[in-house]
C-alpha positions in Angstrom: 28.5 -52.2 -13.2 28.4 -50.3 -9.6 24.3 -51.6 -8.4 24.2 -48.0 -7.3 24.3 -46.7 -10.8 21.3 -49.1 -12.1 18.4 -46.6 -11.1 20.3 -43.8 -13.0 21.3 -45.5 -15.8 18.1 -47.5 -16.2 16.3 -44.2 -16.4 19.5 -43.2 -19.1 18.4 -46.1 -21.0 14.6 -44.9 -21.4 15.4 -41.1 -22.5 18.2 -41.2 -23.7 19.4 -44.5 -25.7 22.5 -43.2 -27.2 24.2 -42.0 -24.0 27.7 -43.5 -23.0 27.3 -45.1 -20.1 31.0 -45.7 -19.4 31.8 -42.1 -19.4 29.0 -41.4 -16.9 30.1 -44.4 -14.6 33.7 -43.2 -14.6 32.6 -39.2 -13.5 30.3 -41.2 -10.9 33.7 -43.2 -9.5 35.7 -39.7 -9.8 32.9 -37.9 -8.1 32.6 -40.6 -5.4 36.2 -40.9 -4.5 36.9 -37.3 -4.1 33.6 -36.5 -1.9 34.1 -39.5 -0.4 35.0 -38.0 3.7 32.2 -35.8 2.6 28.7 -35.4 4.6 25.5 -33.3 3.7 23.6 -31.8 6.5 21.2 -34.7 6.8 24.4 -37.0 7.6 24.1 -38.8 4.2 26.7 -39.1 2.4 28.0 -36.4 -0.3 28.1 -38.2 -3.1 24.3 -38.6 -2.9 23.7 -35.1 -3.7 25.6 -34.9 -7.6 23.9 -38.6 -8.2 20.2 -37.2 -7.0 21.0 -34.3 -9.6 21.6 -36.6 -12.6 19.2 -39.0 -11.9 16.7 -35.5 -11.8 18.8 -34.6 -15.2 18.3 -38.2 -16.5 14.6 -38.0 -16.5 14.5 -35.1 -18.3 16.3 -36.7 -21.4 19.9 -34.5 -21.2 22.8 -35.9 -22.8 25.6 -37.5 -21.5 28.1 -34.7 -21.2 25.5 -32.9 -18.6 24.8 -35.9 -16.5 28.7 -36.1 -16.1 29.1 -33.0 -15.4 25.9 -32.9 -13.0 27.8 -35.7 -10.9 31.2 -33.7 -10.9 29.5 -30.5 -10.6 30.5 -30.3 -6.8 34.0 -31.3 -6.7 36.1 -28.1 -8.1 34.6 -26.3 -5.5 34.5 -28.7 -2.5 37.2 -31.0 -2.8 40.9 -31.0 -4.1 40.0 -32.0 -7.5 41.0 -28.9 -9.9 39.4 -27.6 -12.9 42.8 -28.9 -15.4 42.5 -32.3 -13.6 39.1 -32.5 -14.4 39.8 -31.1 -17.5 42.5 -33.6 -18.7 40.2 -36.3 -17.7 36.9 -35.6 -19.2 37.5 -32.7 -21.6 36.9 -29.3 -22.2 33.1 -29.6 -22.8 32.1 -30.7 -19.4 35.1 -29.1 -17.8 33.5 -26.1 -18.9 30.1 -27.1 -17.8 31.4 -27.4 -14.5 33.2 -24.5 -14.5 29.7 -22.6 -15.1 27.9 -24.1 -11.8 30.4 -23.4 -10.1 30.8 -20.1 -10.8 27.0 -19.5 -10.3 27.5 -21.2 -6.5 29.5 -18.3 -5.4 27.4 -17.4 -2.3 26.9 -13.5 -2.4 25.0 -11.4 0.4 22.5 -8.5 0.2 20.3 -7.4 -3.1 22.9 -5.7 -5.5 25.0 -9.0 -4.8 22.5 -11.4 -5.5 21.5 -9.7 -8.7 25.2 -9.8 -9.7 25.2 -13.3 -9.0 21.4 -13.3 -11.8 23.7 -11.2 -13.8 26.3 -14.0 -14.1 24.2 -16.7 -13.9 22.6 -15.3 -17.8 26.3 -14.4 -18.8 26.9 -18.6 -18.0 23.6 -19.4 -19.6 24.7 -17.9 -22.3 27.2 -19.6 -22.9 26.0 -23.0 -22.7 22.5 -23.5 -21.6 23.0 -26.7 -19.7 25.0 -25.2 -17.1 21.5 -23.5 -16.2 19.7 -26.6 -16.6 22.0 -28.3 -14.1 21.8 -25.3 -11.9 18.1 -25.9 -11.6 18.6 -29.5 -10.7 21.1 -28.8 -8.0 18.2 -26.0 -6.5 15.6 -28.7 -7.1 17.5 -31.1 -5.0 18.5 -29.1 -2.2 14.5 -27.6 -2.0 13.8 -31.4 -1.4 16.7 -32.1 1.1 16.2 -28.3 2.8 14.5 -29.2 6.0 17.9 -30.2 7.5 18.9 -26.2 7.2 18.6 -23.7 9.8 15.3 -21.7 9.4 16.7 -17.9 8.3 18.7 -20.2 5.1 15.5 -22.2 4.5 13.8 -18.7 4.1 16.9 -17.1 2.1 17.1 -19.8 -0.2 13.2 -20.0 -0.6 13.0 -16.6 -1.4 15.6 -16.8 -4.1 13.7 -20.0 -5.6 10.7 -18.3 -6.1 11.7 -15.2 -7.3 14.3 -16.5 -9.3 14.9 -20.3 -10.0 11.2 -21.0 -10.5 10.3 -18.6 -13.0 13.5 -19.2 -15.0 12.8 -22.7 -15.3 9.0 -21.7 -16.3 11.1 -19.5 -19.2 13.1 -22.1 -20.1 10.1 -24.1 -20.4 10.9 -27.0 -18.1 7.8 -27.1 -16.4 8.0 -30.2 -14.4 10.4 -28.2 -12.5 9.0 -24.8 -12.0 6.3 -26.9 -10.3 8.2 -29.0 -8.1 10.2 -26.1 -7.2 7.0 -23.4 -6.3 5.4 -26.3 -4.1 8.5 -26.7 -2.1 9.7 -23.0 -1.4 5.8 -22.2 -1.3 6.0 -25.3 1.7 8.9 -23.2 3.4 8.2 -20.3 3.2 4.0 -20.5 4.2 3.8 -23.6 5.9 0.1 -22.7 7.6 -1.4 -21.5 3.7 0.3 -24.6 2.3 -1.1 -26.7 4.9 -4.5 -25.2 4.5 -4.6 -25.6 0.5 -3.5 -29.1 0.6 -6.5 -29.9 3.4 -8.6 -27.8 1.1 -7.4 -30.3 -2.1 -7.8 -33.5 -0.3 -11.6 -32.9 1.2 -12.6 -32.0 -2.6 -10.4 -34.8 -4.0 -13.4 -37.9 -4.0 -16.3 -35.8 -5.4 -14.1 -33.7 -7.9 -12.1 -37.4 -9.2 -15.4 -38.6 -10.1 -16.5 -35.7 -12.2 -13.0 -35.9 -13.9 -13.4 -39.4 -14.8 -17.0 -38.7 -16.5 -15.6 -36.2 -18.8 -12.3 -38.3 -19.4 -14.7 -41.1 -21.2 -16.4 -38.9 -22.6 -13.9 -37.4 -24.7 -12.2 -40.2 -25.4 -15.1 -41.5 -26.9 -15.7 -39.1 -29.2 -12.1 -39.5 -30.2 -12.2 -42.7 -30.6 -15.1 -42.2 -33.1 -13.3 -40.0 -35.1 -10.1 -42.3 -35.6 -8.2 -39.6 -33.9 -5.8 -42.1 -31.6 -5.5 -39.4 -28.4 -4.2 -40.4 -24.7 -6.8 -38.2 -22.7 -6.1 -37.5 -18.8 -6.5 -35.2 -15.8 -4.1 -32.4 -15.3 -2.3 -32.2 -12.4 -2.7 -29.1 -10.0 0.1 -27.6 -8.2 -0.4 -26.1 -4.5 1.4 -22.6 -5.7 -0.3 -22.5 -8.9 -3.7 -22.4 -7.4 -3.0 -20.1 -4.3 -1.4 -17.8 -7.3 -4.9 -18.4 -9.0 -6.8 -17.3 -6.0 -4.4 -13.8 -5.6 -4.5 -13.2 -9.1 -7.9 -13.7 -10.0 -9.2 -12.6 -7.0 -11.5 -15.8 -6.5 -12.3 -18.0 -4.1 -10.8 -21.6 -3.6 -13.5 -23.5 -5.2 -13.9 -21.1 -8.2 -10.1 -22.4 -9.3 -10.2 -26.2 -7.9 -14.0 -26.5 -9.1 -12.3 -25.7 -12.4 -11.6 -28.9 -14.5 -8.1 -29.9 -16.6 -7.9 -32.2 -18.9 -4.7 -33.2 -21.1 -5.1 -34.7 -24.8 -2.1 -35.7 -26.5 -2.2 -36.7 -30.4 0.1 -38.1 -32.6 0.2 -34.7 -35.6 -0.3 -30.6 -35.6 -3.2 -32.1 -37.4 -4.9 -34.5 -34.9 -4.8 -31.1 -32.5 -7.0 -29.3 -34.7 -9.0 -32.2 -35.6 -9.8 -33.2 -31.6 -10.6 -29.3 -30.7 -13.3 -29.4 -33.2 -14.3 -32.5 -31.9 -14.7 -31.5 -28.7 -16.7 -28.0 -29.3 -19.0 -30.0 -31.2 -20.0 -32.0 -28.2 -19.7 -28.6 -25.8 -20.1 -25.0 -26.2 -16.5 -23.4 -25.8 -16.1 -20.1 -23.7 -15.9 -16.7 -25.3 -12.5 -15.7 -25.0 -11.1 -18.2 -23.8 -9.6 -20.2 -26.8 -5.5 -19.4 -27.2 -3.5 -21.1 -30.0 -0.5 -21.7 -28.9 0.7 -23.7 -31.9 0.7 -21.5 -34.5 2.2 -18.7 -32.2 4.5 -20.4 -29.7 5.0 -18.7 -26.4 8.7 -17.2 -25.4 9.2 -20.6 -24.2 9.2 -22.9 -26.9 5.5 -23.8 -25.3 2.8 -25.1 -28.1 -0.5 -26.5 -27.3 -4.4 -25.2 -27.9 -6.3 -24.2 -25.3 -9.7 -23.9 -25.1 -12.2 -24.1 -21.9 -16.1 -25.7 -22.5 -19.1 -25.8 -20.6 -19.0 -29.3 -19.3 -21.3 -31.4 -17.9 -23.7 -29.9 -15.2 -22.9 -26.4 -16.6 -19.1 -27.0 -15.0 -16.2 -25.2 -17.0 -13.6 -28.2 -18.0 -10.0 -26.8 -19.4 -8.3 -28.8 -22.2 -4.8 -28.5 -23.2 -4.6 -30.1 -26.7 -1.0 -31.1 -27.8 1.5 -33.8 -29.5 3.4 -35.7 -27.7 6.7 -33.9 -29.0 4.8 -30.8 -27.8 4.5 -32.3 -24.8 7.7 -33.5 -24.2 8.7 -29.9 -24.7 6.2 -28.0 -22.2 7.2 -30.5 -19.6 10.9 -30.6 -19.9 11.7 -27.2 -22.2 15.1 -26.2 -23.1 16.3 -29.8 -21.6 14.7 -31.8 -24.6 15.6 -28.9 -26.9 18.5 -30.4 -28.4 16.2 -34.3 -28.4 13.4 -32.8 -30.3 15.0 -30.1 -32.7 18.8 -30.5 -33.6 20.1 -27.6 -34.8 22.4 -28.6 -37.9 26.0 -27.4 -36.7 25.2 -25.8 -33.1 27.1 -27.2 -30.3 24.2 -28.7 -27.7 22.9 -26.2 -25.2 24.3 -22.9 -27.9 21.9 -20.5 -28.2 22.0 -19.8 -32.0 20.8 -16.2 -33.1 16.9 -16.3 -34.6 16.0 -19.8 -32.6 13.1 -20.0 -30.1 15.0 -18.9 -27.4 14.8 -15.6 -28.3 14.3 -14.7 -24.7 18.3 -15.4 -23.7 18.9 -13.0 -26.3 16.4 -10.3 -24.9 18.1 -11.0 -21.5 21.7 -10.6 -22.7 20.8 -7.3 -24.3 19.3 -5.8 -21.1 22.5 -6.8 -19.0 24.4 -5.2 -21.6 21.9 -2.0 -21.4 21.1 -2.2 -17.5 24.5 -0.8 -15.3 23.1 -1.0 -12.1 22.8 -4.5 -11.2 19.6 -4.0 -8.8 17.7 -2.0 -11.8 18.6 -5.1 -14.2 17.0 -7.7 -11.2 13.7 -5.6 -11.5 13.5 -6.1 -14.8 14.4 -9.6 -14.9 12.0 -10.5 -12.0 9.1 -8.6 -13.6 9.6 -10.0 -16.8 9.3 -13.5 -15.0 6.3 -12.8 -13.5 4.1 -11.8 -16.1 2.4 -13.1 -18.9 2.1 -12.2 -22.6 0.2 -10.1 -25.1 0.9 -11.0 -28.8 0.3 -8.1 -31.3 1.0 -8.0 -35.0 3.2 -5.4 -36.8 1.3 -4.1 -40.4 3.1 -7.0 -42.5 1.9 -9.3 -40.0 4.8 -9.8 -37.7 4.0 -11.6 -34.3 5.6 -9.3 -31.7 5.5 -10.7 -27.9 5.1 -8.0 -25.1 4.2 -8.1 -21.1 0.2 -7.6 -20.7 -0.8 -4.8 -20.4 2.0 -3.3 -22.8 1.2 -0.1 -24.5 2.0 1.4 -27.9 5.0 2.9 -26.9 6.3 -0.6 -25.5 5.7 -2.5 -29.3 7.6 0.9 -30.6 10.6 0.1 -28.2 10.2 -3.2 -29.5 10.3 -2.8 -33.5 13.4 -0.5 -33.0 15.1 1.4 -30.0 14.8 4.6 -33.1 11.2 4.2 -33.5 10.7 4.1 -30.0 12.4 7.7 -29.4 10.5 9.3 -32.2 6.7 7.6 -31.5 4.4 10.3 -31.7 1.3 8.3 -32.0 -0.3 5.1 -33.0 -3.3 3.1 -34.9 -4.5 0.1 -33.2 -7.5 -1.8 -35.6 -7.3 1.2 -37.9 -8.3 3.5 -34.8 -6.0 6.7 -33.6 -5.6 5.7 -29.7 -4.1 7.2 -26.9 -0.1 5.7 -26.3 -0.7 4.7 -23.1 -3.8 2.4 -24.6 -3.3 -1.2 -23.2 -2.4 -3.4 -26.6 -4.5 -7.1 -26.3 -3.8 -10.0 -28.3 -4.6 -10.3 -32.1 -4.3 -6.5 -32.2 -2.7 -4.8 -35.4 -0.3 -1.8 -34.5 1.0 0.7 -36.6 3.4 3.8 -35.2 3.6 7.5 -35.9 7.3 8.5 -36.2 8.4 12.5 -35.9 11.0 13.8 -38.6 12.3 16.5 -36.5 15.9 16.2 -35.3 15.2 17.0 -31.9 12.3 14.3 -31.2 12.7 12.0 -28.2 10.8 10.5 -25.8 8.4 12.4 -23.0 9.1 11.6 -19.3 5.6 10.3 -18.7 5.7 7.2 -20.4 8.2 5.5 -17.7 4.4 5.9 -15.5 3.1 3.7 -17.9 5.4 1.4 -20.1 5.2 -2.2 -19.2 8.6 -3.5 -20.4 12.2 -3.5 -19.3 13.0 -3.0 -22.3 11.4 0.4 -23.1 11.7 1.8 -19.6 15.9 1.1 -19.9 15.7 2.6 -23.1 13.8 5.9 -22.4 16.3 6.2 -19.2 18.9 6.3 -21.3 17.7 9.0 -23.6 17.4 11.0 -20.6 20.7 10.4 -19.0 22.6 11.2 -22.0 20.2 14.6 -22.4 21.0 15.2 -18.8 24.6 15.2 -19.4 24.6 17.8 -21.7 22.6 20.3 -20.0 25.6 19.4 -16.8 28.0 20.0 -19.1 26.6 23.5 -20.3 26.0 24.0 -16.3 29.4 23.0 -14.7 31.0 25.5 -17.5 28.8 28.3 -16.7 29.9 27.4 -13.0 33.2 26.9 -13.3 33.9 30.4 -15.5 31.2 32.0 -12.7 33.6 31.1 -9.8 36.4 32.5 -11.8 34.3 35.7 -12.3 33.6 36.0 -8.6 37.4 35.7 -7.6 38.5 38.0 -10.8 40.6 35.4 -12.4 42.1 35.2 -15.3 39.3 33.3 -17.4 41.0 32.3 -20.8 44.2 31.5 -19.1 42.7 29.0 -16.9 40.0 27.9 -19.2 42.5 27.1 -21.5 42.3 23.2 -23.0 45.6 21.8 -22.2 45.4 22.9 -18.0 41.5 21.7 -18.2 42.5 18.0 -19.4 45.2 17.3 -16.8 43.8 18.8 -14.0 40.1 16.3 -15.5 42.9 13.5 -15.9 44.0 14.0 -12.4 40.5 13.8 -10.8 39.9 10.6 -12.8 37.7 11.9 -15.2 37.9 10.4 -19.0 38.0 14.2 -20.6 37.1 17.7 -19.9 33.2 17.2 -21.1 33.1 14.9 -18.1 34.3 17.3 -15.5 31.9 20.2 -16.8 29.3 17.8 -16.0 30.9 15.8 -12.6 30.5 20.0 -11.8 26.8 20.3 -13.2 25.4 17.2 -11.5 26.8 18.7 -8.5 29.6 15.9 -7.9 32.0 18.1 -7.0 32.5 22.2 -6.6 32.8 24.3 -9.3 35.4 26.3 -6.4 37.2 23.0 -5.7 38.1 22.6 -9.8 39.3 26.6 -9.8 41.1 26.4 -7.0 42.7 22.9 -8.4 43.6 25.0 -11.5 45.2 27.7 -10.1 47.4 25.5 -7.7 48.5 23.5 -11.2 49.6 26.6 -13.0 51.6 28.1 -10.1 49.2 30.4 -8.6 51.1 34.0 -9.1 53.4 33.7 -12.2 51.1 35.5 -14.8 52.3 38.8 -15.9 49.5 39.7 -18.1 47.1 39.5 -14.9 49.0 40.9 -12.5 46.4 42.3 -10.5 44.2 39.7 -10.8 46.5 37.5 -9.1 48.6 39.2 -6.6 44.7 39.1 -4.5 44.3 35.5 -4.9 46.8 33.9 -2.3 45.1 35.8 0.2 41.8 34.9 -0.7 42.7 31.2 -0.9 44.7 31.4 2.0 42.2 33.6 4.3 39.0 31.8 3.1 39.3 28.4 2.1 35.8 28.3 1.3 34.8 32.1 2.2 31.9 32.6 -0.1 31.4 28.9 -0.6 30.1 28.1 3.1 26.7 27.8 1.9 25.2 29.6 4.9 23.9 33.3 5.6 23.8 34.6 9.1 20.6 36.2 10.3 20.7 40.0 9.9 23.7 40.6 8.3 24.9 38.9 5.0 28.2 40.5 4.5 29.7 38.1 7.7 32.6 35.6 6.4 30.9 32.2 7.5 33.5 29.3 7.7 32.3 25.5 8.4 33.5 23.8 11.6 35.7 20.7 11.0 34.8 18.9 14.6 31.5 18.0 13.1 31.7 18.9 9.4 28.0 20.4 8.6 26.5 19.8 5.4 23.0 21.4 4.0 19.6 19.5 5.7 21.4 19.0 9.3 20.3 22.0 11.6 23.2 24.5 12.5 23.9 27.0 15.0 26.5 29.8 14.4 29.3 31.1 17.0 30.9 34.4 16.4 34.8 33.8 17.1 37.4 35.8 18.0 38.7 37.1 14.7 37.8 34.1 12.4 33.7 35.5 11.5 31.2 32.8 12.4 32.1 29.3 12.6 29.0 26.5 11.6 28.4 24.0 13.8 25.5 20.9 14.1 23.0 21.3 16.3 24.6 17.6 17.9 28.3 18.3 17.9 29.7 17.8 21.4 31.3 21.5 21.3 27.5 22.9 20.8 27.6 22.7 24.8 30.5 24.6 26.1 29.5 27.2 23.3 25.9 27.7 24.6 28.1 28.7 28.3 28.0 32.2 26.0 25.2 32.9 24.8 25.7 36.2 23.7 28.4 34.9 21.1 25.4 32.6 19.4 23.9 34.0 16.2 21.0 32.2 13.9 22.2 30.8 10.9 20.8 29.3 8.0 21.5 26.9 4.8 21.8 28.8 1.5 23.8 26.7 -0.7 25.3 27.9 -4.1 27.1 26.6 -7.0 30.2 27.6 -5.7 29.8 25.8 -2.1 31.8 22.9 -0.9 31.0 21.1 2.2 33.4 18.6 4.4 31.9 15.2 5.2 33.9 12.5 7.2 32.6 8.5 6.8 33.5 5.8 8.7 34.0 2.5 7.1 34.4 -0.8 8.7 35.1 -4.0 7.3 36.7 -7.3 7.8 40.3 -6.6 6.9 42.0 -8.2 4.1 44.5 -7.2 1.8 44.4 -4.3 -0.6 41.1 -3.2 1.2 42.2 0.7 1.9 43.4 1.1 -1.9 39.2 -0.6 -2.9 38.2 1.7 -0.5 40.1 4.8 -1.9 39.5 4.0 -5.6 35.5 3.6 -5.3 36.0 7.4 -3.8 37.4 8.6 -6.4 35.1 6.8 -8.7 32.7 8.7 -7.2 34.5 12.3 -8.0 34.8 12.9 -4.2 38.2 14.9 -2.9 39.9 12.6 -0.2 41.3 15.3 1.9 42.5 12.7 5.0 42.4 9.2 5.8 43.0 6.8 8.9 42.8 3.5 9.4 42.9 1.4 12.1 42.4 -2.5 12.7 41.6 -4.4 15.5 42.3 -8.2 17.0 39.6 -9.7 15.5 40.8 -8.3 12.1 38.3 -5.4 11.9 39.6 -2.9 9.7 38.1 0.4 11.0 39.0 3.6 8.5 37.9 6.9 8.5 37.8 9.4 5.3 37.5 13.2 5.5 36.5 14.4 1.9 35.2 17.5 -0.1 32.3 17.7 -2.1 29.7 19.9 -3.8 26.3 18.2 -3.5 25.4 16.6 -0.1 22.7 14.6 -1.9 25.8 13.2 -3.8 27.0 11.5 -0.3 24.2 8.8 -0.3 25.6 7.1 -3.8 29.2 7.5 -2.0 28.0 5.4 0.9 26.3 2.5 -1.2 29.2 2.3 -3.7 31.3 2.0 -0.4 29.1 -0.3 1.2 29.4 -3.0 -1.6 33.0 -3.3 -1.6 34.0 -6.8 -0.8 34.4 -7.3 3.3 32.7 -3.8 3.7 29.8 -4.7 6.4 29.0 -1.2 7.9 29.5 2.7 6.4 28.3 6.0 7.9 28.8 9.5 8.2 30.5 10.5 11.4 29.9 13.7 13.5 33.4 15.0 12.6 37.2 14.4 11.0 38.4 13.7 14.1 36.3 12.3 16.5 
């Protein structure tokens, strides 16, 4: 056997008997030889990254299959070794597994990315637990090794460990972890309050050991007395956990540290029950302050009582009352899931419908619900942060929400129908207000409306506490908003038609509306009316789209009608659609200047030309200057935008180039229902790709969404609107 594999496998040995040790010693030789040219930052060798991982993975009692694939987790992605190869060799279970990390260890840049990167990390998860569990292994070693990083990484990668690695591994239950991995970003990221705590710990450290010890004996005495065989001891406290303490409480340093923990493991549910009335017979327990965890687990698999007594010298102590299986589980979580609870017929590390980790399941739904990738990281993140309220349905259903949850969040909860149609509640027996806050032990019952049009009021996303609820209500209102655009962009559409006396049930006809909505991109004519409604594009842009598609002057029947509208298309291509009324005299044809394409919100100034009415210009184009040389030829203008105006906007997009990046560029456009009128691109030596758009549309407020969908294209690192089409 390799001497460097006798740490690892000794540990192996103690959690995890059954293990193969030969298939872990060959991914070990693999692993070695193919990272073996391989350095880390600190100038160790690679291979001493995947082994630190499994040995972490080892002590938290994983099988086999994850601690090889924890030591060949690296080498898909940073050495020649392919995915099949590995494959052939070790099979599809851990092929798979490592096929997950390394999927998660795409690196990804800016807040929608990273989210994505959550996103795929749960779609993973999903799939197979462990690849999360070895994910969080992988962060916890790199947290230890990170001081060999430059200092803007350390941050990045501290960040994301707080906000995201720690309190997943706090959901998943792996505590040991969470803790490990709060203290070290917590380290990184606030050295000088890190510092100060731990000085703060270690002064306190003699006087508060001693008290510890005194109600240590005590207790295990009394135990002792009562034949309840219990291992008592202190509880560790975590730098993080107490400077969280202090923020979220709102108390000074000694009010948490003065505050003692004490563990007591038993052998039976039993013995927990039997110890906690031992021990409030000796002290007085705190009001409010007792939570049974036992017979309602938390989201996390967690069980254990808790109950905090006046101790000696009037001190409060904590105790955490648990079995050792319990304890197994609150310290290592989903990781000694499959050692503690075998699921007859699962796969390890499947998440089976109606087991404890109910949570996955809550997170898979919300991706599913939650399109915009930064929305669905909100939710996420502030599901993580907070803690839990558990209320009862009337037949005595234990229903989990976020504290400080409110009727309306336990309706959303119970079903997405009974939700939309809540029209009041009974908490206790007693009518209350829906935007009550629910507290644990309370009994809820909901109010439903019968009438057809029932739905939810805009108010409660001020108050709802859960993703859940608040994605849910969004939708309701999206999908109402759509139809009133759709009702909107038809009125608008046949209005424009009015206006320019065309022929309305010729054009309006269903066969000319489909392909010219096919054209534009859009799924069916319901979704142009409302592309038109919300103000995506110009209810003039579509008419004059129809009229070009059905060959402008052929009709007979509307003779009149038509012989007018070449002239008006070609005299004014957006006459009454400029948006903008002169001062003093509103009968002036208005046209927008193309060297700096105006749009409503930027100030304007209006030049009477020669022939041609008053041409629009920003207050910043470069022509303003030779134009104020006349002054007698500048008239006041202002914005009035209709539903019939279209505006010109010109971006600039650069990017590093690659291929296919002008037709990603093009397509998000048009995924955002914007007309492409021109295009140029240009790159540079250093393969900068440098493109500019010119492009119609109807609401300027639109042009914000156009630049963030832009922005997130792949290589994209800068968009903005420029002063003009051609400059």
């Amino acid at each position: 056997m390799n001497p460097v594999l006798e740490p690892l496998f000794r540990t192996v040995r103690a959690t995890h008997p059954k293990a193969d040790l030969r298939v872990i010693e060959r991914a070990y030789d693999v692993a070695a030889y193919h990272h073996r040219d391989q350095k880390r930052k600190s100038g160790d060798p690679y291979i001493t990254h995947p082994l630190a991982v499994a040995t972490i993975l080892a002590e938290l009692g994983t099988d086999d299959e994850t601690l090889c694939a924890a030591l060949l987790h690296d080498t898909v992605e940073d050495t020649a070794y392919s995915l099949d190869e590995l494959r052939g060799d070790f099979g599809e279970t851990i092929a798979s597994l490592v096929d997950g990390v390394t999927k998660l260890d795409k690196v990804k840049f800016g807040d929608a990315a990273q989210a994505e990167t959550v996103r795929k990390m749960v779609v993973a998860m999903a799939r197979d637990i462990r690849v999360l569990i070895i994910k969080l292994a992988d962060r916890l070693h790199n947290m230890r090794t990170m001081r060999y990083l430059p200092e803007h990484k350390r941050h990045q990668k501290s960040r994301e460990t707080l906000e995201i690695f720690a309190p997943l591994a706090h959901r998943l239950g792996m505590n040991t972890i969470k803790w490990e991995l709060e203290d070290l970003a917590f380290a990184m990221l606030y050295p000088k309050r890190y510092d100060e705590i731990a000085r703060m710990v270690s002064e306190r450290a003699p006087r508060r050991d001693l008290f510890l010890q005194e109600v240590i004996e005590k207790v295990s005495g009394d135990l002792r007395e009562a034949k309840i065989r219990a291992v008592v001891k202190g509880r560790p406290k975590h730098y993080y956990s107490v400077y969280q303490k202090m923020i979220a409480r709102d108390v000074a340093f000694d009010d948490i540290y003065d505050l003692v923990g004490i563990r007591v493991l038993v052998d039976t549910v039993r013995d927990c029950y039997a110890a906690l009335g031992t021990i409030h017979a000796r002290w007085n327990p705190v009001p409010g302050r007792f939570k049974d965890y036992i017979a309602m687990p938390k989201f996390n698999m967690y069980q254990s009582l808790h109950t905090t007594v006046i101790g000696p010298e009037g001190k409060p102590v904590e105790l955490q009352i648990r079995t050792h299986a319990m304890h197994h589980r609150a310290e290592y979580g989903v990781a000694a899931h499959w050692k503690y609870k075998e699921e007859v017929g699962a796969p390890p590390g499947k998440v089976k419908p109606g087991s404890d980790m109910a949570w996955l399941r809550q997170l898979l739904d919300w991706q599913k619900e939650t399109s915009d990738p930064g929305e669905f990281l909100d939710s996420l993140r502030f599901d993580l942060s907070v803690s839990e309220v558990y209320v009862f349905t009337p037949k005595g259903q234990v229903i989990a929400l976020p504290e400080g949850a409110t009727p309306v969040d336990f309706a959303y909860a119970v079903h997405t129908e009974v939700g939309h149609r809540c029209i009041g509640a009974r908490v206790n027996g007693r009518l209350v207000p829906l935007e009550s806050r629910l507290g644990n032990g309370d009994t809820v019952e909901i109010f439903t409306s019968k009438s057809p049009d029932a739905g939810p009021s805009r108010d409660w996303l001020k108050f709802v506490k859960s993703g859940r609820a608040r994605n849910k209500i969004r939708q309701w209102f999206s999908k109402e908003r759509r139809e009133t655009a759709i009702e909107a962009g038809k009125e608008a559409i046949g209005r424009a038609m009015r206006k320019q006396g065309l022929p309305l049930q010729r054009l309006m006809s269903g066969e000319s509306l489909l392909a010219l909505a096919r054209d534009l991109r859009y799924p069916d004519v319901s979704a142009l009316y409302a592309a038109v409604g919300e103000g995506h594009i110009a209810a003039q842009a579509v008419v004059q789209k129809l009229v070009a598609s059905i060959g402008g002057v052929d009709s007979a029947e509307e003779d009149i009608a038509e012989t007018a509208l070449p002239t008006r298309l070609r005299g004014r291509p957006r006459g009454g659609g400029a948006g903008v009324v002169v001062a003093g005299d509103a009968d002036v044809w208005v046209r927008l200047s193309k060297c700096c394409t105006p749009v409503p919100g930027d100030e304007i100034v209006g030049f009477v030309t020669r022939g041609h009415g008053v041409s629009v210009h920003r207050g910043d184009c470069t022509n303003v200057q030779q134009l104020k040389s006349q002054p007698d030829r500048l008239v006041e203008v202002s914005w009035s935008p209709s539903d019939d105006s279209v505006f010109l906007v010109a971006i600039q997009v650069e990017a590093l180039d690659r291929p296919r990046l002008l037709s990603d560029v093009t397509r998000t456009l048009s995924d955002q229902h914007v007309n492409i009128l021109s295009a140029s691109v240009t790159t540079s030596r250093d393969r900068v790709a440098i493109s500019k758009f010119t492009f119609e549309m109807g609401d300027p407020k639109h042009l914000g969404h156009v630049l963030k969908a832009v922005r997130s294209i792949q290589g994209v690192f800068d968009v903005y609107r420029v002063s003009g089409a051609g400059s």
